[in-house]
RODO-2510 file (C-alpha; in nm, 4 decimals, decimal comma):
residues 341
     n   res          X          Y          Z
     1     x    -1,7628     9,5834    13,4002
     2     x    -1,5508     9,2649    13,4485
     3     x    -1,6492     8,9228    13,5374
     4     x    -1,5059     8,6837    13,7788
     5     x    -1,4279     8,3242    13,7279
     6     x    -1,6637     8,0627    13,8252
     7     x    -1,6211     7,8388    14,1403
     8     x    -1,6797     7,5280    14,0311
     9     x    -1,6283     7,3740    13,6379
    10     x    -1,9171     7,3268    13,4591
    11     x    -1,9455     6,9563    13,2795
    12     x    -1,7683     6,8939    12,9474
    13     x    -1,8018     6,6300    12,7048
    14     x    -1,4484     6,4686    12,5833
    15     x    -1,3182     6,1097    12,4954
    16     x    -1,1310     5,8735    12,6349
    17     x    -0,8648     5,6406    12,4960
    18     x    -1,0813     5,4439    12,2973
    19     x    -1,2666     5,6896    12,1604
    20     x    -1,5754     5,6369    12,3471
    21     x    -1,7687     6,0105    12,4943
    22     x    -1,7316     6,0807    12,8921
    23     x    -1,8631     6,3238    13,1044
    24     x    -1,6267     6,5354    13,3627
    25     x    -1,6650     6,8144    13,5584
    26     x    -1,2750     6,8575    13,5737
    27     x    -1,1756     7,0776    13,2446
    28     x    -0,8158     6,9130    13,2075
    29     x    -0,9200     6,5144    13,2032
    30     x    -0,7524     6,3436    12,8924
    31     x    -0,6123     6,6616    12,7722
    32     x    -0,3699     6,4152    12,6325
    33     x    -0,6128     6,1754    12,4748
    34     x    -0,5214     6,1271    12,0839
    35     x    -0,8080     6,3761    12,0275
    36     x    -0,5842     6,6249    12,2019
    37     x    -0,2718     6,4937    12,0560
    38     x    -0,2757     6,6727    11,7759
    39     x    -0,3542     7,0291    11,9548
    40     x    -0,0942     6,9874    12,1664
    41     x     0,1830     6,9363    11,8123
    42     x     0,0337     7,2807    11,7310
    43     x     0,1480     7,4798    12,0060
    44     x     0,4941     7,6667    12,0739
    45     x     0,6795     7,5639    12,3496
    46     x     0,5480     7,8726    12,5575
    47     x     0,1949     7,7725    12,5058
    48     x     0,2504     7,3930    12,5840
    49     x     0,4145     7,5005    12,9268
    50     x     0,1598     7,7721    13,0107
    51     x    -0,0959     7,4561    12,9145
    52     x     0,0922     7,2244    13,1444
    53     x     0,1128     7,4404    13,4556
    54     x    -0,2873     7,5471    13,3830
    55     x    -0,3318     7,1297    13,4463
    56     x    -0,0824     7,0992    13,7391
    57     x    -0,2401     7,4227    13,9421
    58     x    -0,5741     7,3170    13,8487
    59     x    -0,5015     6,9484    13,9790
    60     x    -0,3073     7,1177    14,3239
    61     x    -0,5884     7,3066    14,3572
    62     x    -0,9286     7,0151    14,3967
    63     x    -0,6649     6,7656    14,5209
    64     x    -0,4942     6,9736    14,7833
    65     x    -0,4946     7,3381    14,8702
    66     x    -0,8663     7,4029    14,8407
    67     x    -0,9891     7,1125    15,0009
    68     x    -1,2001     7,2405    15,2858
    69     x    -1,1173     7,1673    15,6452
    70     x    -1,3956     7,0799    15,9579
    71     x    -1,5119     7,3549    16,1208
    72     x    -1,1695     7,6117    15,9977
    73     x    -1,3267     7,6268    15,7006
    74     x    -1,6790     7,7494    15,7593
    75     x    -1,6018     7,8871    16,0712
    76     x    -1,2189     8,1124    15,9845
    77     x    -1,2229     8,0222    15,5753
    78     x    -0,9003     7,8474    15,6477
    79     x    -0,8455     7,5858    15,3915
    80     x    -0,5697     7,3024    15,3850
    81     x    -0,3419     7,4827    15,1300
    82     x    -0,3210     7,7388    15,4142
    83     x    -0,2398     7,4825    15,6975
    84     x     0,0550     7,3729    15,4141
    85     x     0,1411     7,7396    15,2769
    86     x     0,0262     8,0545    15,4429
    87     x     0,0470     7,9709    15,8150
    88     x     0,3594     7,8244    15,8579
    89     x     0,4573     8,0960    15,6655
    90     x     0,3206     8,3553    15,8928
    91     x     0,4568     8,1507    16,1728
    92     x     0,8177     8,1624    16,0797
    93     x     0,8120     8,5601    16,0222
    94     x     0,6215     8,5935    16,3626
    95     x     0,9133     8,3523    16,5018
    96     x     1,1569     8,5190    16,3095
    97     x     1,0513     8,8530    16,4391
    98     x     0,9985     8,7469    16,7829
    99     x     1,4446     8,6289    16,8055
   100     x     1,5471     8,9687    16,7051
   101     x     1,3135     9,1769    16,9045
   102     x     1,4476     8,9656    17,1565
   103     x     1,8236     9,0431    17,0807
   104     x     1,7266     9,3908    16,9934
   105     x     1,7921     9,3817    16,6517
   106     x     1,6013     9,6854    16,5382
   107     x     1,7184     9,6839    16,1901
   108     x     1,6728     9,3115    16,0920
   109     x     1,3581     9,3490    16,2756
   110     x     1,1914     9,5495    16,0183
   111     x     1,2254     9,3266    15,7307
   112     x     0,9336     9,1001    15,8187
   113     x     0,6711     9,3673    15,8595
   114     x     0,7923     9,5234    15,5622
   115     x     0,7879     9,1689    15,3545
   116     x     0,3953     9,1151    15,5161
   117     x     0,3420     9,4967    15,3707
   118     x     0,4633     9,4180    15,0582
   119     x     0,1686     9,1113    15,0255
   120     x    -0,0687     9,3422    15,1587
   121     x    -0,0422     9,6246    14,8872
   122     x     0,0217     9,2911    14,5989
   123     x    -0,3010     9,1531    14,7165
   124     x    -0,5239     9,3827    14,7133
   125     x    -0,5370     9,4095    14,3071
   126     x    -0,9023     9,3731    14,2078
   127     x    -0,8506     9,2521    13,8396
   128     x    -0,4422     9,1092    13,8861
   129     x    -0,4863     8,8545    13,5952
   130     x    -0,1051     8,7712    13,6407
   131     x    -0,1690     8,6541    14,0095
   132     x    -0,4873     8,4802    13,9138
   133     x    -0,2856     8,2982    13,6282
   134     x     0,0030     8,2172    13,8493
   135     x    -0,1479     8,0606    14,1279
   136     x    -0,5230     8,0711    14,0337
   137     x    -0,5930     8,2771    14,3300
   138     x    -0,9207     8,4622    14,2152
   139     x    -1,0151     8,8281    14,3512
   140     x    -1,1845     8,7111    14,6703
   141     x    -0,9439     8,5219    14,8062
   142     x    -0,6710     8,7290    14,7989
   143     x    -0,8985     8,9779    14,9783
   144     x    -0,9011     8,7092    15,2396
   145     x    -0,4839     8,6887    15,2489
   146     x    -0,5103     9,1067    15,2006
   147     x    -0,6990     9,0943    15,5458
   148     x    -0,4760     8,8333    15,7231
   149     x    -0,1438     8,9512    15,6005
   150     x    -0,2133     9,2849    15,7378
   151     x    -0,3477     9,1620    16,0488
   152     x     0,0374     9,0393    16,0452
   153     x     0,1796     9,3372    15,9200
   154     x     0,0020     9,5031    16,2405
   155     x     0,1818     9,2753    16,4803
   156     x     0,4890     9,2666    16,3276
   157     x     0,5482     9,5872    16,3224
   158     x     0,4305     9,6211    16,6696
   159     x     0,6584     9,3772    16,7473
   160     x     0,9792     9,6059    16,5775
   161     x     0,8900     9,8884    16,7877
   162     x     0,8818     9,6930    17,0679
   163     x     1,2667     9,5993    16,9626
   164     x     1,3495     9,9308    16,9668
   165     x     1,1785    10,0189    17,2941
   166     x     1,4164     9,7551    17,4238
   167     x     1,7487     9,8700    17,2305
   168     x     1,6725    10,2196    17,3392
   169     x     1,6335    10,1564    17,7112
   170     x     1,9577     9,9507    17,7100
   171     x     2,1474    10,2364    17,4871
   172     x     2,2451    10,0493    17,2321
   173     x     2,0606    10,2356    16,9520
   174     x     2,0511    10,5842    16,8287
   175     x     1,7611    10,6616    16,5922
   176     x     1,7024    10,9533    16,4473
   177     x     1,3415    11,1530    16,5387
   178     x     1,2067    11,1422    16,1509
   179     x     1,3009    10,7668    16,2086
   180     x     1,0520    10,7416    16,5270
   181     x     0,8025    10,9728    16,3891
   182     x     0,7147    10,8332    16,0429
   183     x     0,7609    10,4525    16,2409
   184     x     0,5340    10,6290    16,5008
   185     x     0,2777    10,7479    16,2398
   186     x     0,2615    10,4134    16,0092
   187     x     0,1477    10,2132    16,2800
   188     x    -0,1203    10,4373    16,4504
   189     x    -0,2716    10,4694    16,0612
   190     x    -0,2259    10,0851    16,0857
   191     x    -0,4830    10,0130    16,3792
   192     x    -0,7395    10,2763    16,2524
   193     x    -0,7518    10,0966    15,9178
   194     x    -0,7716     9,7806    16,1285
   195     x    -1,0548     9,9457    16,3531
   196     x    -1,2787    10,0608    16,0950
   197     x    -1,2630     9,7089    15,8647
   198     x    -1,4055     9,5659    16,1259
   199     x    -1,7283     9,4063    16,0313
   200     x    -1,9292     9,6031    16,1849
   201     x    -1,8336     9,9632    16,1154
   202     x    -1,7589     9,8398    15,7411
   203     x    -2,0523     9,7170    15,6509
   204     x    -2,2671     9,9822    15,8022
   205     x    -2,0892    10,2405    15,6986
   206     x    -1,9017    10,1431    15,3984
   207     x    -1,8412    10,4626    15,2109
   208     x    -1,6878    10,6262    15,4627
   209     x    -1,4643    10,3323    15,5481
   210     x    -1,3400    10,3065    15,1638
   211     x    -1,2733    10,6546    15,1350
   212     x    -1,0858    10,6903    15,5260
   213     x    -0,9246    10,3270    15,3730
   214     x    -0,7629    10,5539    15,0816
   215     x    -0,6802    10,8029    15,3033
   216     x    -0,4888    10,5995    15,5591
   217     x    -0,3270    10,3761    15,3014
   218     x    -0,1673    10,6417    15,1088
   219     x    -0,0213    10,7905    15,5131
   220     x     0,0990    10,4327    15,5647
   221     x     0,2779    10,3882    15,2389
   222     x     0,4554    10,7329    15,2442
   223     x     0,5281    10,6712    15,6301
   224     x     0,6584    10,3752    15,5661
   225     x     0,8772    10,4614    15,3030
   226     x     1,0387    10,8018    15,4732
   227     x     1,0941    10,5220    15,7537
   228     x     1,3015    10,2782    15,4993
   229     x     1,0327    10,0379    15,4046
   230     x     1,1500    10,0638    15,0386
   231     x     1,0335     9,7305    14,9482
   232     x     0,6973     9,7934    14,9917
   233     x     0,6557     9,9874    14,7122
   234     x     0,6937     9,7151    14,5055
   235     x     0,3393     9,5662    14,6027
   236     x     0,2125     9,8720    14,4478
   237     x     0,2969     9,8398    14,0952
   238     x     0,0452     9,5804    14,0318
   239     x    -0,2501     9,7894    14,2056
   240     x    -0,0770    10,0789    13,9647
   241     x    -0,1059     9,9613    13,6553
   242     x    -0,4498     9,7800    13,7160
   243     x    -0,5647    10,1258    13,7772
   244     x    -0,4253    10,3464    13,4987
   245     x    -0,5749     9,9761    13,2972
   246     x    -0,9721    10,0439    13,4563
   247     x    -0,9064    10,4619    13,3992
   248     x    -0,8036    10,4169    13,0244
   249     x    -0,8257    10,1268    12,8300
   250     x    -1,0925     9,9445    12,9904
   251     x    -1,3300    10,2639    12,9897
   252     x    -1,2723    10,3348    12,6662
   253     x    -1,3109    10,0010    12,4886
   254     x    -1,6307     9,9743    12,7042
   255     x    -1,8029    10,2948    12,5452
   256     x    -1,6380    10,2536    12,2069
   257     x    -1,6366     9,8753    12,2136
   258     x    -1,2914     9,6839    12,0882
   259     x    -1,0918     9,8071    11,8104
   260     x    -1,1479     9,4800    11,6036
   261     x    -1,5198     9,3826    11,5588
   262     x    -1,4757     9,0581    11,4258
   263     x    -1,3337     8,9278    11,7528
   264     x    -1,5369     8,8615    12,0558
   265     x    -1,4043     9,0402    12,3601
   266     x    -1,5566     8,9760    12,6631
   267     x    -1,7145     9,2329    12,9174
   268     x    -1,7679     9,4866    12,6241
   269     x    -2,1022     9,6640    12,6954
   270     x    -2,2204    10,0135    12,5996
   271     x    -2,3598    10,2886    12,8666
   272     x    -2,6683    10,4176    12,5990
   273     x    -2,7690    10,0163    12,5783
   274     x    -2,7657     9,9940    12,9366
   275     x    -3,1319    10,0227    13,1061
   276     x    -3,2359    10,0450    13,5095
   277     x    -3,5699     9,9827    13,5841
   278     x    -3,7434     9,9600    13,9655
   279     x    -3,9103     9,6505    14,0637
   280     x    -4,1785     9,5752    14,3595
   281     x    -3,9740     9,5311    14,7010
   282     x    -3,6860     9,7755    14,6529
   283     x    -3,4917     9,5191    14,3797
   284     x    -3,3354     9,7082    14,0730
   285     x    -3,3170     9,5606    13,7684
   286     x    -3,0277     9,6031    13,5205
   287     x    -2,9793     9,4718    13,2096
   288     x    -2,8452     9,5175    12,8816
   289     x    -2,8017     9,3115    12,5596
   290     x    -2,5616     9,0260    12,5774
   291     x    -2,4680     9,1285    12,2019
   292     x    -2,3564     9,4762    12,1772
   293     x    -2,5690     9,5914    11,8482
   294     x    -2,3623     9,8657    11,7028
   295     x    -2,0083     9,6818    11,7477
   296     x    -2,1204     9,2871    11,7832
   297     x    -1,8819     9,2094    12,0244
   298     x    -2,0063     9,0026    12,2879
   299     x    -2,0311     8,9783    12,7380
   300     x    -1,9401     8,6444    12,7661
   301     x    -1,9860     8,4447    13,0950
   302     x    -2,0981     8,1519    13,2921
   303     x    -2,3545     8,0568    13,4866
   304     x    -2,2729     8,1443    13,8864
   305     x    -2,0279     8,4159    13,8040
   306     x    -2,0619     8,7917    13,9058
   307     x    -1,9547     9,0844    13,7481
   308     x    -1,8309     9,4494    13,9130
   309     x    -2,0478     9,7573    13,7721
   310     x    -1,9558    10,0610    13,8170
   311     x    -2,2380    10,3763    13,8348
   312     x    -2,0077    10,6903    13,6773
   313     x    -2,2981    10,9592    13,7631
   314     x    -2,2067    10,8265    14,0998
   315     x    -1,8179    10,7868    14,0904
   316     x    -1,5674    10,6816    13,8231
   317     x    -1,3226    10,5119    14,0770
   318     x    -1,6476    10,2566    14,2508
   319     x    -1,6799     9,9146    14,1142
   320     x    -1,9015     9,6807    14,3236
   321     x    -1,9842     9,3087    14,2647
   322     x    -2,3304     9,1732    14,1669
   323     x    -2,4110     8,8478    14,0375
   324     x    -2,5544     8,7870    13,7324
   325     x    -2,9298     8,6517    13,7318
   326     x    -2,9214     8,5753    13,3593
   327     x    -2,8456     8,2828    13,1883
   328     x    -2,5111     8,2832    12,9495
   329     x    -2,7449     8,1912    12,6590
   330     x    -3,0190     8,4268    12,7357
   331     x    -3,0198     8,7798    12,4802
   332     x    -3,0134     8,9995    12,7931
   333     x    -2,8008     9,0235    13,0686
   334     x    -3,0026     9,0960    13,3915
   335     x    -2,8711     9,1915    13,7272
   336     x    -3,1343     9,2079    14,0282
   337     x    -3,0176     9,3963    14,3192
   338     x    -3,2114     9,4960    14,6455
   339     x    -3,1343     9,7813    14,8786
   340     x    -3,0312     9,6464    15,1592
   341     x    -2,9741    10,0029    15,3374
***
């Protein structure tokens, strides 16, 4: 079970220059106050640049590239960092692609839809710390760019067939069949992935779309790869090891809890402390103590965060989102859920 960061910052107490208390809902005001001051003279030069790009990201972030926009943002979650970033990104490989389909360039062709598949597989890591430190881009909005870079990756590569269509009729190619084929076979996968994540058929029928998702994602990645799309592979390693991380370690500091008792390690929580009980008006209740009892280590969170459980009587490999209806300082953690289906 994991927990995601909050939203919004909750209200901190620090002081100001002349020592009097203020209130802030930004975490990083006057983090070089004198109080600071001396934290700061105790940290290595790694820790003071790690501290100093924390500040700068956080500040980018409220001041710029998650500042909502009139009507994009409720209406296509499009936020201003994506009018400054991500489109114009999008808009110079779609531009980019568009010139050498145009001169017929099969071969150059194929690098954007392969860069675009590349973000796609990076992306879709549930739990990729190092992308959430980096940028601060949390799990569900890289889901978002997941989505839209393979809506790209879809066009694009449509777009590098099309180039070879072209070549082709004027002669001036000769690709091998395997070459066609796998090409042929990456894309159709491609538009049935695209087909069933549409909202509709997802949410209705969800399992099946996960497990026809798996299925179609490991034919586009070998495709793609017996077709040259090398680089692609790369945007697997972090979905990789996040993986071998939930199958191994994770499970097994979660039943044993962590290997040093003394330290507090958050999201440590034991299956026989665990209890489901049903409630009037099809809502489940789970809960469990917030204080593991035979270990002490402790499930720390915040107030508005959620946390992804995962049933193993049911499967090993499903982790789904809930949030949690307890408060941080309560004993119990409760989750209410209510079947929606």
């Amino acid at each position: 079970m994991t927990t995601s960061q909050p939203t919004t910052a909750s209200p901190r107490l620090q002081e100001n220059h002349a020592g009097d208390t203020v209130t802030s809902s930004d975490p990083y005001v006057n983090v070089v106050s004198p109080r600071h001051h001396d934290e700061l003279e105790g940290l290595s030069r790694t820790q003071k640049w790690t501290r100093s790009w924390m500040v700068t990201r956080w500040r980018l972030s409220r001041t710029i590239y998650s500042v909502p926009l009139p009507m994009l943002t409720a209406r296509f979650d499009v936020k201003q960092g994506d009018l400054i970033l991500t489109l114009p990104l999008l808009l110079i490989l779609l531009a980019a692609s568009a010139v050498l389909t145009n001169e017929h360039d099969v071969k150059m062709s194929g690098i954007p839809p392969t860069f675009t598949m590349f973000l796609v597989f990076g992306l879709v890591v549930r739990n990729n710390s190092l992308l959430l430190t980096l940028t601060g881009i949390p799990f569900e909005r890289a889901l978002f760019y997941h989505k839209l870079f393979a809506y790209a990756t879809i066009i694009l590569t449509a777009l590098h067939a099309f180039s070879y269509r072209l070549s082709d009729d004027d002669g001036e190619e000769e690709y091998k069949d395997s070459k066609v084929i796998t090409g042929a076979i990456a894309f159709v996968a491609m538009i049935f992935m695209y087909l069933l994540s549409l909202n509709k058929i997802r949410r209705r029928f969800f399992e099946f779309f996960l497990r026809v998702h798996w299925v179609l994602f490991i034919v586009v990645i070998v495709a793609a790869v017996a077709h040259g799309a090398f680089f692609a592979l790369f945007g697997i390693l972090p979905w990789f090891i996040d993986m071998l991380y939930r199958l191994t370690f994770r499970a097994r500091t979660y039943n044993r809890g962590s290997s040093k008792t003394d330290k507090i390690s958050a999201g440590i929580v034991a299956r026989e402390q665990v209890s489901v009980h049903a409630l009037p008006g099809d809502i489940t209740l789970i809960q469990f103590p917030r204080v593991r009892k035979d270990t002490g280590d402790a499930f720390e969170y915040e107030a508005g965060q959620y946390a992804f459980i995962c049933i193993p009587t049911i499967s090993y490999l499903e982790w789904h989102p809930f949030t949690i209806s307890s408060s941080p300082n309560e004993a119990m953690v409760t989750f209410h859920t209510k079947k929606t289906g």
